[in-house]
N, CA, C, O and CB atoms as a CASP TS submission, in Angstrom:
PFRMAT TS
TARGET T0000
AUTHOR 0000-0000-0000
METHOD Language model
MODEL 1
PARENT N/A
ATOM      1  N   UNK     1     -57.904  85.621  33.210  1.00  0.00           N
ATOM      2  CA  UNK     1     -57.268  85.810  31.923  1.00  0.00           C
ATOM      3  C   UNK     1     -57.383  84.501  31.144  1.00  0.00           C
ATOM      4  O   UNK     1     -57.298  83.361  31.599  1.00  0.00           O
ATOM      5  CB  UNK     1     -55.778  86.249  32.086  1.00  0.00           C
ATOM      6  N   UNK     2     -57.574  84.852  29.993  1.00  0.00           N
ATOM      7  CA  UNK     2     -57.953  83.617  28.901  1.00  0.00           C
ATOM      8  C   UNK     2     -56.657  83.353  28.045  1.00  0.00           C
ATOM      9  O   UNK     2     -56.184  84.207  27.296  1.00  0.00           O
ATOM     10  CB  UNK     2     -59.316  84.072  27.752  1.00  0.00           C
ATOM     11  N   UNK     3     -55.965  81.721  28.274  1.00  0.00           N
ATOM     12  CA  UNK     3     -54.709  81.727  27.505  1.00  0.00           C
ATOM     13  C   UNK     3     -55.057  80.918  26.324  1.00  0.00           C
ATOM     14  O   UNK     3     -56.221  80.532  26.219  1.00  0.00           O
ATOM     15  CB  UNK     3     -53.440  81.145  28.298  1.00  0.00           C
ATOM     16  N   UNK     4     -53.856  80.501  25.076  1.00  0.00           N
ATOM     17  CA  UNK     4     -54.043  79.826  24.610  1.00  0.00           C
ATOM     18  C   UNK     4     -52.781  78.824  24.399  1.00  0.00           C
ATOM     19  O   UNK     4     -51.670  79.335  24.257  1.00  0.00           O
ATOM     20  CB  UNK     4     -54.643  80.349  23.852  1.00  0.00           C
ATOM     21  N   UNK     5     -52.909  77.559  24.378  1.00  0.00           N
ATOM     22  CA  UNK     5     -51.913  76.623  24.488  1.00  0.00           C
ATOM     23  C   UNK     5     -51.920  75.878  23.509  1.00  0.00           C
ATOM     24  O   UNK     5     -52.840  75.139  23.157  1.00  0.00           O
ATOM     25  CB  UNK     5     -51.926  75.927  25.516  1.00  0.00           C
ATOM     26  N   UNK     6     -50.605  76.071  22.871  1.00  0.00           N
ATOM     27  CA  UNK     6     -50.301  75.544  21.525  1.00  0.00           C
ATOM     28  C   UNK     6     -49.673  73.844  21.932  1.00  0.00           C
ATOM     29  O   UNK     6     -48.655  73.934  22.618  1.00  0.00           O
ATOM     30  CB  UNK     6     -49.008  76.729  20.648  1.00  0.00           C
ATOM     31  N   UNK     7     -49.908  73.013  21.766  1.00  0.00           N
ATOM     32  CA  UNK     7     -49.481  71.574  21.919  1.00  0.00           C
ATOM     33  C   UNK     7     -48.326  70.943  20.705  1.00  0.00           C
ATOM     34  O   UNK     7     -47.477  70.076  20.912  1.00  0.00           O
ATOM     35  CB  UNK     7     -50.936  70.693  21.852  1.00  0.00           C
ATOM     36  N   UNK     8     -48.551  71.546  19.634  1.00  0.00           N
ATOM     37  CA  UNK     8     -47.399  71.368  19.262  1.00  0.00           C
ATOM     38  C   UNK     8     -45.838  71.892  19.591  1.00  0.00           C
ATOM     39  O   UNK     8     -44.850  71.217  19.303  1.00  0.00           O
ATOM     40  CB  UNK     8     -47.668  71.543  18.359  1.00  0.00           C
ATOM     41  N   UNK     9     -45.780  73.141  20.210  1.00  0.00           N
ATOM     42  CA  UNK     9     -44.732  73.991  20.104  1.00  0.00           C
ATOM     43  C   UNK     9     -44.423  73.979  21.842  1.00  0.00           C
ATOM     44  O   UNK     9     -43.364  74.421  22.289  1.00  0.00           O
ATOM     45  CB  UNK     9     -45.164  75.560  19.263  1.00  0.00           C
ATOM     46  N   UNK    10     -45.563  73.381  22.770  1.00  0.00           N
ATOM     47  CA  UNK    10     -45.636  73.002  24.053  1.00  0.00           C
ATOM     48  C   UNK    10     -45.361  74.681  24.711  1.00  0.00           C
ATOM     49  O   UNK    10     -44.477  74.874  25.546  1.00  0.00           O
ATOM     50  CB  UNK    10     -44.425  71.646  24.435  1.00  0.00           C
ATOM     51  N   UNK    11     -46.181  75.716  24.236  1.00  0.00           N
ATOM     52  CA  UNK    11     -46.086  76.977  24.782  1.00  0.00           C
ATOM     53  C   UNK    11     -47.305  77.346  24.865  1.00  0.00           C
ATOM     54  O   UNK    11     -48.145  77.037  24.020  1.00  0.00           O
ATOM     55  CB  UNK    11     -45.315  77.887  24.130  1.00  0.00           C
ATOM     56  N   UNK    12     -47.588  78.177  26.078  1.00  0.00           N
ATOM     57  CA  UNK    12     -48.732  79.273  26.777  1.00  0.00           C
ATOM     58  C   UNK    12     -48.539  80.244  26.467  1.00  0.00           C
ATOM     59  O   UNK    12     -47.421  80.715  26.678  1.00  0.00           O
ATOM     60  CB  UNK    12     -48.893  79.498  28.114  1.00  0.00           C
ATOM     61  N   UNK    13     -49.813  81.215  25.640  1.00  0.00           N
ATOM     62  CA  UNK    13     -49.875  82.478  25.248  1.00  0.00           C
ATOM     63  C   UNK    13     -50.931  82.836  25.644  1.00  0.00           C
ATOM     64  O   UNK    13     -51.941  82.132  25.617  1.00  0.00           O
ATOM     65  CB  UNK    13     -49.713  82.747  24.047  1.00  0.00           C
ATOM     66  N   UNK    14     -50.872  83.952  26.063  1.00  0.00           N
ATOM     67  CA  UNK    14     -51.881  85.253  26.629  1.00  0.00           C
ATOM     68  C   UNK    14     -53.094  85.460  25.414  1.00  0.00           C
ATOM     69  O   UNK    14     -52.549  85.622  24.322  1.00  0.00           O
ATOM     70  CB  UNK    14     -50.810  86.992  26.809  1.00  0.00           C
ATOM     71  N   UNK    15     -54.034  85.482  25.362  1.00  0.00           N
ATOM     72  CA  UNK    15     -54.803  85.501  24.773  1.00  0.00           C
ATOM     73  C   UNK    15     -54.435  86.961  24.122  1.00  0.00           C
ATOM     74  O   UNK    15     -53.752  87.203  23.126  1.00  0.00           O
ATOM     75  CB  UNK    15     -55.933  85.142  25.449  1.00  0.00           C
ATOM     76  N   UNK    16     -54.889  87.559  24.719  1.00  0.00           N
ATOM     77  CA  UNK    16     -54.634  89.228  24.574  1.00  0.00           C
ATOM     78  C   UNK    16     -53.167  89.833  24.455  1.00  0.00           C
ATOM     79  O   UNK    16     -52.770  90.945  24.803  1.00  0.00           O
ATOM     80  CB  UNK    16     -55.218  89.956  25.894  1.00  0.00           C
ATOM     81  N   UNK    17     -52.715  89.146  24.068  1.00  0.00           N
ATOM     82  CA  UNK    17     -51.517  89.309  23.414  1.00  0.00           C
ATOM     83  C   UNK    17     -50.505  88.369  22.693  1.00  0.00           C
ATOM     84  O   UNK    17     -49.276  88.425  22.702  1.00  0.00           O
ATOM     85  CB  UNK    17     -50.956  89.790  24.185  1.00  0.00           C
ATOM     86  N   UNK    18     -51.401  87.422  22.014  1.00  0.00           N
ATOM     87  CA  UNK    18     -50.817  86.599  21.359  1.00  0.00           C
ATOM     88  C   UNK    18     -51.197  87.066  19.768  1.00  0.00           C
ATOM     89  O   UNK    18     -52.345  87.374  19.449  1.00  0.00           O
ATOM     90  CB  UNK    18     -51.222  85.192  21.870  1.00  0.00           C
ATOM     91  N   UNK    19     -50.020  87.069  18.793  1.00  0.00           N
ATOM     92  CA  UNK    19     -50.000  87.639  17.417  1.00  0.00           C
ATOM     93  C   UNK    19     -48.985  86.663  17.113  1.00  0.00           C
ATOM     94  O   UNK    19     -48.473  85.754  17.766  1.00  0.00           O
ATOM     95  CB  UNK    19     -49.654  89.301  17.149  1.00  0.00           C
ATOM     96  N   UNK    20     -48.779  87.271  15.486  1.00  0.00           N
ATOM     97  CA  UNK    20     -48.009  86.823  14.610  1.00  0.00           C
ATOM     98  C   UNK    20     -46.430  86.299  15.128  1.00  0.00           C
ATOM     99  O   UNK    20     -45.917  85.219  14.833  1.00  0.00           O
ATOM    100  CB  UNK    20     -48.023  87.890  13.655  1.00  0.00           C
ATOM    101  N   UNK    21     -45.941  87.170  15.813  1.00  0.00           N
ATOM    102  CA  UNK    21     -44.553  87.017  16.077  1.00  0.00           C
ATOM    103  C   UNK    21     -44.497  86.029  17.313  1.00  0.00           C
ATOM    104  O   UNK    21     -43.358  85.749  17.685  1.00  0.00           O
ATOM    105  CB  UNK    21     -43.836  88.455  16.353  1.00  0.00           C
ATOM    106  N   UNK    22     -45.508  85.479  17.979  1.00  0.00           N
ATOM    107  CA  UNK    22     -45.844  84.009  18.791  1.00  0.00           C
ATOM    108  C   UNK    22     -45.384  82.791  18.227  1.00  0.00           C
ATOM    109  O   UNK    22     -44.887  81.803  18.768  1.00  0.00           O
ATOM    110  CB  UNK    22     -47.343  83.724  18.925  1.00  0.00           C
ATOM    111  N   UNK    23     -45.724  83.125  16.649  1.00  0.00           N
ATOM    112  CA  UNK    23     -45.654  81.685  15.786  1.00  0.00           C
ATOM    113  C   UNK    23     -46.766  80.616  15.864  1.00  0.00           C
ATOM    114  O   UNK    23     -46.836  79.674  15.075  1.00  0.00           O
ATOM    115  CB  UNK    23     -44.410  80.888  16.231  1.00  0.00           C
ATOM    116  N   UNK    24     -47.572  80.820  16.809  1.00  0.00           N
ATOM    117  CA  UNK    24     -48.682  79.576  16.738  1.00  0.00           C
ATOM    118  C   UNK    24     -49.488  79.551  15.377  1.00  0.00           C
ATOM    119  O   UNK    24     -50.314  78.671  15.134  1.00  0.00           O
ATOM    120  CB  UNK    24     -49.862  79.730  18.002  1.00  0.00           C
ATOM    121  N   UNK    25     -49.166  80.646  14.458  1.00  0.00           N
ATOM    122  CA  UNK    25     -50.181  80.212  13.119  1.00  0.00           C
ATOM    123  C   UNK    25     -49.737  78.946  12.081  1.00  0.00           C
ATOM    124  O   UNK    25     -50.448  78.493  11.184  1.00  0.00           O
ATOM    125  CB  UNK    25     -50.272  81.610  12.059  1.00  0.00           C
ATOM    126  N   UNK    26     -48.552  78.557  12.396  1.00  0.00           N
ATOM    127  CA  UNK    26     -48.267  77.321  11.350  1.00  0.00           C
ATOM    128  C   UNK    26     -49.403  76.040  12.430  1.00  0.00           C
ATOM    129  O   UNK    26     -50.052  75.073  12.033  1.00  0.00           O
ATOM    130  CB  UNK    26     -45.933  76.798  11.203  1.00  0.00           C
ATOM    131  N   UNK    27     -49.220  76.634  13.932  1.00  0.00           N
ATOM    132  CA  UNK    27     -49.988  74.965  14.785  1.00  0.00           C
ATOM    133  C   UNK    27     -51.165  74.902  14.001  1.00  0.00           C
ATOM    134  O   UNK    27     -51.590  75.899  13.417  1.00  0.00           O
ATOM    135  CB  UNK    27     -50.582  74.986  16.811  1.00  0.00           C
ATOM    136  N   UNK    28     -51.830  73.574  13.939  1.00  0.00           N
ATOM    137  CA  UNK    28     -52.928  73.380  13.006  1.00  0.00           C
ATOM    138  C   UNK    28     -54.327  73.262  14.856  1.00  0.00           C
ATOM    139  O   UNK    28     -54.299  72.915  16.037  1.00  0.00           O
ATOM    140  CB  UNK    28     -52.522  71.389  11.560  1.00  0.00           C
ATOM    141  N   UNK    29     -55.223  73.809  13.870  1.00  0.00           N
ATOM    142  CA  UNK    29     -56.049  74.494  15.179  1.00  0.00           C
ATOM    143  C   UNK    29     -57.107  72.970  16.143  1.00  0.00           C
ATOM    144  O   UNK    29     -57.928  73.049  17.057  1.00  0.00           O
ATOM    145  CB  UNK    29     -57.494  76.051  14.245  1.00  0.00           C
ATOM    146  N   UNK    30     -56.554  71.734  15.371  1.00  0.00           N
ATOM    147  CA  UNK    30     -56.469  70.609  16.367  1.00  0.00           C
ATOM    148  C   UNK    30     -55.638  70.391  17.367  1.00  0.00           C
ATOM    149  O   UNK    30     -55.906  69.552  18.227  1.00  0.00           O
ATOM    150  CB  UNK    30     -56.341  69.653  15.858  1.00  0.00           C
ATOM    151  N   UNK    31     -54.269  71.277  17.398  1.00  0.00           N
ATOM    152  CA  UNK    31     -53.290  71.172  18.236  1.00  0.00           C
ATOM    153  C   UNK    31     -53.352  72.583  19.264  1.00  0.00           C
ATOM    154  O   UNK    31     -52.525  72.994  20.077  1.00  0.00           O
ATOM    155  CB  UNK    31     -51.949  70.967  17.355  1.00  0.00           C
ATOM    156  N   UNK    32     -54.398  73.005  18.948  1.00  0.00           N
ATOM    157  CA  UNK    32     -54.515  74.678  20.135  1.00  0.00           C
ATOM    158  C   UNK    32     -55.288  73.923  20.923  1.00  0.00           C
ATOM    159  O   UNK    32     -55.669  72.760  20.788  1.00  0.00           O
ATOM    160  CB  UNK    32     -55.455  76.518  19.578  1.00  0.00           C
ATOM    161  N   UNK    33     -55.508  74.859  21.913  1.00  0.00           N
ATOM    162  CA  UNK    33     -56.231  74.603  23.237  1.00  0.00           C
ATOM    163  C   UNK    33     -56.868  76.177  23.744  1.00  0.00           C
ATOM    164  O   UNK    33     -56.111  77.095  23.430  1.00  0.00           O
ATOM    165  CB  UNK    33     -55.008  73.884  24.472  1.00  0.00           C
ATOM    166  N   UNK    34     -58.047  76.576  24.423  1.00  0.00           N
ATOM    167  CA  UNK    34     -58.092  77.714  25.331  1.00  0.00           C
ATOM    168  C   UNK    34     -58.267  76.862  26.617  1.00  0.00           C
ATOM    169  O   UNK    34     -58.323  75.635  26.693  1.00  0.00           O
ATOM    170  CB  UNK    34     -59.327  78.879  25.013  1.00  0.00           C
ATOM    171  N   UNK    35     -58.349  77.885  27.719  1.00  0.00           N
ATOM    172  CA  UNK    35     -58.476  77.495  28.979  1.00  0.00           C
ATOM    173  C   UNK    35     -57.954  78.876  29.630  1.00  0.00           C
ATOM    174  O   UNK    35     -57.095  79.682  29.270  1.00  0.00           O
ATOM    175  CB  UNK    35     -57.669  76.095  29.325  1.00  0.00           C
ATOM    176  N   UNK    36     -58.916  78.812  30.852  1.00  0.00           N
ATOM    177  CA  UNK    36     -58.577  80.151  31.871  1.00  0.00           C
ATOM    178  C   UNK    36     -57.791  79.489  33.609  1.00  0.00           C
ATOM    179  O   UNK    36     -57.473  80.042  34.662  1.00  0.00           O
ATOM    180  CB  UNK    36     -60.559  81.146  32.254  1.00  0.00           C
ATOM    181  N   UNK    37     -57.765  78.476  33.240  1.00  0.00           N
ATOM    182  CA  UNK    37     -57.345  76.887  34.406  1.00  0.00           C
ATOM    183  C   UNK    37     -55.888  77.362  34.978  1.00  0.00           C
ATOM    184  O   UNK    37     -54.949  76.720  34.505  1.00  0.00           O
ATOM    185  CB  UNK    37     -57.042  74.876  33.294  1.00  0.00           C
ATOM    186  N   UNK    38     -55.603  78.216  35.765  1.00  0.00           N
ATOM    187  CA  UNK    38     -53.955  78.303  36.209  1.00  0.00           C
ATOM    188  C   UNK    38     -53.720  76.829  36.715  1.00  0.00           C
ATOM    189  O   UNK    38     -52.636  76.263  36.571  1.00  0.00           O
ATOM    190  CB  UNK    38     -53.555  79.574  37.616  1.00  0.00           C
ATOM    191  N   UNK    39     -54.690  76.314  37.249  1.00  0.00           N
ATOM    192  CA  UNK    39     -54.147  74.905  37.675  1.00  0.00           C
ATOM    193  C   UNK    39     -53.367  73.938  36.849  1.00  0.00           C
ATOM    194  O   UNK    39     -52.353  73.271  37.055  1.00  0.00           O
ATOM    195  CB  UNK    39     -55.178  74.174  38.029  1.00  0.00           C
ATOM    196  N   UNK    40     -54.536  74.152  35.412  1.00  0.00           N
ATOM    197  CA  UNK    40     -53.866  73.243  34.192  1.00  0.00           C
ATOM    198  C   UNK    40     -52.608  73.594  33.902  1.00  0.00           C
ATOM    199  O   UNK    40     -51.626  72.885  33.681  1.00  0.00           O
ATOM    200  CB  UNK    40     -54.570  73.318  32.852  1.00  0.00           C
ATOM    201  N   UNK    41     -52.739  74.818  33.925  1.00  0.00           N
ATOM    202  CA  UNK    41     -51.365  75.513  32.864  1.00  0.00           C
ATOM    203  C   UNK    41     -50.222  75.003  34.117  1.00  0.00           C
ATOM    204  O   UNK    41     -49.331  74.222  33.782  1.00  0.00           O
ATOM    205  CB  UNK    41     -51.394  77.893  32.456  1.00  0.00           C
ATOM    206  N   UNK    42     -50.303  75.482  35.546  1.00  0.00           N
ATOM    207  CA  UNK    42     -49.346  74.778  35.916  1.00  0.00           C
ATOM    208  C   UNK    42     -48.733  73.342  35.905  1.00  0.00           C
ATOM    209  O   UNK    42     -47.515  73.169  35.857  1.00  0.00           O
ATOM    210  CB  UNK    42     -49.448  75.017  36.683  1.00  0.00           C
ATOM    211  N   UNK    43     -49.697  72.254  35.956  1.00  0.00           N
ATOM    212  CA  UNK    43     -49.578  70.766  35.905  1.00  0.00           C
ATOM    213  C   UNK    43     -48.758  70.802  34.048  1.00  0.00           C
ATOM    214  O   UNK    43     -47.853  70.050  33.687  1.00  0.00           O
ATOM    215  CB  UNK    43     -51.564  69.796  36.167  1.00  0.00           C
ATOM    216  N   UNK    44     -49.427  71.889  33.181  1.00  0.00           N
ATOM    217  CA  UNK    44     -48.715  71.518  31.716  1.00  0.00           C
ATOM    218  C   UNK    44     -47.300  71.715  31.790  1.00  0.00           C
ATOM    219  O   UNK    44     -46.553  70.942  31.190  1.00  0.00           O
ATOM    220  CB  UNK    44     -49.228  72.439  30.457  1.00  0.00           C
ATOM    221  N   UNK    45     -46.737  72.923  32.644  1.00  0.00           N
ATOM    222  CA  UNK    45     -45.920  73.296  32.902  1.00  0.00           C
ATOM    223  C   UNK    45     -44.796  72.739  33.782  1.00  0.00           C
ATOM    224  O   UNK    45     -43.612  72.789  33.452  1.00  0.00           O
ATOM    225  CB  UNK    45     -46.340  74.058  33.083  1.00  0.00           C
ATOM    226  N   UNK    46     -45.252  72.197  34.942  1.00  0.00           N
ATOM    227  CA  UNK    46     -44.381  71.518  36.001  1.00  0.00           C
ATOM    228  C   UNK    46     -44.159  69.757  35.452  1.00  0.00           C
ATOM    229  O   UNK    46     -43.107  69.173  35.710  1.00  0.00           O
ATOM    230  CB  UNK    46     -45.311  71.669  37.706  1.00  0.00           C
ATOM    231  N   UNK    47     -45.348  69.040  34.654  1.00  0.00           N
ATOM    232  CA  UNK    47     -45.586  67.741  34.226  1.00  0.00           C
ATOM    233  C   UNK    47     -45.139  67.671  32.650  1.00  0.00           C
ATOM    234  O   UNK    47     -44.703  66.590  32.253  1.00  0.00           O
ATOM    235  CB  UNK    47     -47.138  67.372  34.487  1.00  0.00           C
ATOM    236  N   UNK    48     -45.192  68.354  32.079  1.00  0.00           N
ATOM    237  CA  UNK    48     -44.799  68.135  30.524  1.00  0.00           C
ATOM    238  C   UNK    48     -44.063  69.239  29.776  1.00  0.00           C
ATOM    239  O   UNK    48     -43.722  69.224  28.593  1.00  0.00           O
ATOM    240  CB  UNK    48     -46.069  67.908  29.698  1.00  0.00           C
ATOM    241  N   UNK    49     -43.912  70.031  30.520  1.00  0.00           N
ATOM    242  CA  UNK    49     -42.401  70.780  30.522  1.00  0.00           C
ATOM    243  C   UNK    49     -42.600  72.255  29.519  1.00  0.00           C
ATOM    244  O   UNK    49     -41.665  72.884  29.024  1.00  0.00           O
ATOM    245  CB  UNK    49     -40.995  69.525  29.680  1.00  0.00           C
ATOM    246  N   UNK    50     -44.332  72.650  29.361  1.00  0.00           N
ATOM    247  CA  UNK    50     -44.598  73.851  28.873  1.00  0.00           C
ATOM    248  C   UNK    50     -43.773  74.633  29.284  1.00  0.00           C
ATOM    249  O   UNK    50     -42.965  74.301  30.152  1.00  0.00           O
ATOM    250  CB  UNK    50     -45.705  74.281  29.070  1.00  0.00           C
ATOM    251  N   UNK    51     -43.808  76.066  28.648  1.00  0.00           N
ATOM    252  CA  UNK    51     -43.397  77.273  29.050  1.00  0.00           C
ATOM    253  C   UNK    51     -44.220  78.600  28.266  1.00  0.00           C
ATOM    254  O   UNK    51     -44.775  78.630  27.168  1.00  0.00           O
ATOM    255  CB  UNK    51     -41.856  77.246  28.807  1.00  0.00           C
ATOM    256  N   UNK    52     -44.050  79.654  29.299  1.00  0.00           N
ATOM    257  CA  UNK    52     -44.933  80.560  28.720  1.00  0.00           C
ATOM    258  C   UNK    52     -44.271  81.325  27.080  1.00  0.00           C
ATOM    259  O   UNK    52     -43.046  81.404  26.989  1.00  0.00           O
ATOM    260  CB  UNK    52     -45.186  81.728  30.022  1.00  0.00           C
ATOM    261  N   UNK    53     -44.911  81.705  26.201  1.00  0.00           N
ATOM    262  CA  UNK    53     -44.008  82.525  25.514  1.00  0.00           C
ATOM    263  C   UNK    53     -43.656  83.465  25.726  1.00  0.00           C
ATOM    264  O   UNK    53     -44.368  84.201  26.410  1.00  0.00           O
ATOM    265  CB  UNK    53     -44.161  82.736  24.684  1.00  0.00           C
ATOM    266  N   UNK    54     -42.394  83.922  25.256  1.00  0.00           N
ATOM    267  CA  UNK    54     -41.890  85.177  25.673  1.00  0.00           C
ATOM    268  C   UNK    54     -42.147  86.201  24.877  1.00  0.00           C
ATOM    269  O   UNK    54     -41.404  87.073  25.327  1.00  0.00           O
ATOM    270  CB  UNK    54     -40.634  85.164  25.850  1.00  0.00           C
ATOM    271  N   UNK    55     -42.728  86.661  23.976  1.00  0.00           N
ATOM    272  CA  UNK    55     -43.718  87.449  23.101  1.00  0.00           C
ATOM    273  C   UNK    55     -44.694  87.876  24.169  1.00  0.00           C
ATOM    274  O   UNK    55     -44.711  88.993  24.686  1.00  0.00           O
ATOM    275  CB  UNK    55     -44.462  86.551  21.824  1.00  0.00           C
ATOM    276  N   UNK    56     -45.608  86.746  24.484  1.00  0.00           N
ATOM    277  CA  UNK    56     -46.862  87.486  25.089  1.00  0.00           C
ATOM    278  C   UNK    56     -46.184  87.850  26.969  1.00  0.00           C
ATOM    279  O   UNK    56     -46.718  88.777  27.578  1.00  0.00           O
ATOM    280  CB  UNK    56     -48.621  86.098  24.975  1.00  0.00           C
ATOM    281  N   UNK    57     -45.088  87.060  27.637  1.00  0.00           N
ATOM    282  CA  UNK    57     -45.031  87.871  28.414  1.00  0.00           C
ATOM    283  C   UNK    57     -43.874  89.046  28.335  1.00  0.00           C
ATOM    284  O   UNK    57     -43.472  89.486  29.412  1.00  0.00           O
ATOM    285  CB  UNK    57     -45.055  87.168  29.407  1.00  0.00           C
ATOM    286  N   UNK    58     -43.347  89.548  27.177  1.00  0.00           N
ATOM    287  CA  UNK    58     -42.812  90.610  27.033  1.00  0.00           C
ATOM    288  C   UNK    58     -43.607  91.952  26.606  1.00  0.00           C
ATOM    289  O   UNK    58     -43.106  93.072  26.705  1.00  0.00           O
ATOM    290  CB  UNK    58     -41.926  90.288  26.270  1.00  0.00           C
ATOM    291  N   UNK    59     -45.225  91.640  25.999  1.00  0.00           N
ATOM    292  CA  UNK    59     -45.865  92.492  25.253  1.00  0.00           C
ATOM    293  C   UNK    59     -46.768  93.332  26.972  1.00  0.00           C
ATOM    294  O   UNK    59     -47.154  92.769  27.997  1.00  0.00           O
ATOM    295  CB  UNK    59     -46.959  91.489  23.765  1.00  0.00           C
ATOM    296  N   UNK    60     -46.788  94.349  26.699  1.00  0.00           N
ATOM    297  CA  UNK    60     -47.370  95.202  27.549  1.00  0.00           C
ATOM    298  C   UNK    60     -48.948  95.876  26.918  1.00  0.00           C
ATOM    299  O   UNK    60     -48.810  96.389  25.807  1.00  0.00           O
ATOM    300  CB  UNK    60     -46.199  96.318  27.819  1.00  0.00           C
ATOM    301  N   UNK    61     -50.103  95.917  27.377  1.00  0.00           N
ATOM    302  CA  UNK    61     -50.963  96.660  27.112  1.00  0.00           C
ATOM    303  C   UNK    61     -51.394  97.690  27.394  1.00  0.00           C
ATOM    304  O   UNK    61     -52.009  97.900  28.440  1.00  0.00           O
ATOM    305  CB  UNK    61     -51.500  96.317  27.137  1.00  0.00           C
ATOM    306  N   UNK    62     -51.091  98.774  26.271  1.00  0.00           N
ATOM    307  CA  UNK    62     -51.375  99.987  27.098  1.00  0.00           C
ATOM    308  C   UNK    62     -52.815 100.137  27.590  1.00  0.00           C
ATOM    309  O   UNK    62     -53.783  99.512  27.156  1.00  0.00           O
ATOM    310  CB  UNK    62     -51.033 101.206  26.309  1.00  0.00           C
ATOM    311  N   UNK    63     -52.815 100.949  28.445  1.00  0.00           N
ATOM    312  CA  UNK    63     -54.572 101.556  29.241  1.00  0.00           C
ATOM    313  C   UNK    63     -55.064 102.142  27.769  1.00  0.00           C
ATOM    314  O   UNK    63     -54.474 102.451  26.733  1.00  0.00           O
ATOM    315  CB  UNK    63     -54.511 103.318  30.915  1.00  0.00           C
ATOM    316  N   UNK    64     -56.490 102.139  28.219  1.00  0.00           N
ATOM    317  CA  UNK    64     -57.218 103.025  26.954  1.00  0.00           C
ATOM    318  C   UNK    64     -56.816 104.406  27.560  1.00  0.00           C
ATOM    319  O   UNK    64     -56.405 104.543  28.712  1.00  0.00           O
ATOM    320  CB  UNK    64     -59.179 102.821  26.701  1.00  0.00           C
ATOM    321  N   UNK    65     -57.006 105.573  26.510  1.00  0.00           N
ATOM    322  CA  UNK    65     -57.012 106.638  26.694  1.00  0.00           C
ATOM    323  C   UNK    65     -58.062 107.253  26.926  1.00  0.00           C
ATOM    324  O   UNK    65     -58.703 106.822  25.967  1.00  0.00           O
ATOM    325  CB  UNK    65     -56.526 107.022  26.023  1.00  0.00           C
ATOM    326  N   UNK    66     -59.084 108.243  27.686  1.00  0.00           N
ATOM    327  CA  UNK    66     -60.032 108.558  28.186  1.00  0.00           C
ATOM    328  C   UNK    66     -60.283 108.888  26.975  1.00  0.00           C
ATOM    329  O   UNK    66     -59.359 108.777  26.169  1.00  0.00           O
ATOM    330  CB  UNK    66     -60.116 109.300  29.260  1.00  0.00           C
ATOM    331  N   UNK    67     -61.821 109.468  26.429  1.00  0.00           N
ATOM    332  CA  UNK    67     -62.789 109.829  25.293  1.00  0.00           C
ATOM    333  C   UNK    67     -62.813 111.317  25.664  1.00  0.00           C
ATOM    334  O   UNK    67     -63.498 111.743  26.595  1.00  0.00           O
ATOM    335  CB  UNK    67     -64.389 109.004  25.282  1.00  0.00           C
ATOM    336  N   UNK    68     -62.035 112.086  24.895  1.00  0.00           N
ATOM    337  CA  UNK    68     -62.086 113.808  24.871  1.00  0.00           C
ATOM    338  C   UNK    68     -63.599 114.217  24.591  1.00  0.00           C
ATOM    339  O   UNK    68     -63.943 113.771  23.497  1.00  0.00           O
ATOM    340  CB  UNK    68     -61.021 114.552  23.501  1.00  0.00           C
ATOM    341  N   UNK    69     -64.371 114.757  25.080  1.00  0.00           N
ATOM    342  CA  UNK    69     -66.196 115.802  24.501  1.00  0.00           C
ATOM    343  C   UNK    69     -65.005 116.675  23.665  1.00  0.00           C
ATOM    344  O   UNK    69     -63.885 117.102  23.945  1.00  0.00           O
ATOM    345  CB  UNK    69     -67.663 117.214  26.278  1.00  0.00           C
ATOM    346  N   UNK    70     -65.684 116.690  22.759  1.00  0.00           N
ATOM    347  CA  UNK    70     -65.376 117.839  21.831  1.00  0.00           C
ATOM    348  C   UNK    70     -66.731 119.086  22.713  1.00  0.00           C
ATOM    349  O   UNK    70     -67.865 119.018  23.186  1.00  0.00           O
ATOM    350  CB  UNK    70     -65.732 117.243  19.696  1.00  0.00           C
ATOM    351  N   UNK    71     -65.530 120.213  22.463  1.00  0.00           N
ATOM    352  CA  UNK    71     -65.781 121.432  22.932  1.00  0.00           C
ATOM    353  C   UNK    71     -66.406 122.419  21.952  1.00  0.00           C
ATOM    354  O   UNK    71     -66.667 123.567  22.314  1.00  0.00           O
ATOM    355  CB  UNK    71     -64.621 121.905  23.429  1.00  0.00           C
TER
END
């Protein structure tokens, strides 16, 4: 999974579910980060006191829905 880490606001968001109500659009996009690194995110987390947002781990993705053949 691909996150993105805002350095100003010192929060981890889910790629795939990071939007508007995250707030990272005021961070200026010198202060984002990607990375797929659980290692990093933990050391950001345990060493400089990140946390995940609670937006992206409250947001759920639904499954796709199968493709009906029209009959």
């Amino acid at each position: 999974m691909k996150f993105l880490i805002d350095h100003r606001n010192n929060l981890i968001h889910k790629i795939v579910c990071a939007g508007d109500r995250c707030g990272f659009n005021d961070t200026p996009v010198a202060e984002r980060e990607f990375t797929n690194s659980h290692s990093y995110l933990e050391l950001l987390q345990k060493q400089k006191g990140y946390s995940s947002c609670a937006h992206c781990e409250a947001a759920t993705i639904a499954p796709l829905s199968p493709i009906k053949n029209p009959q």
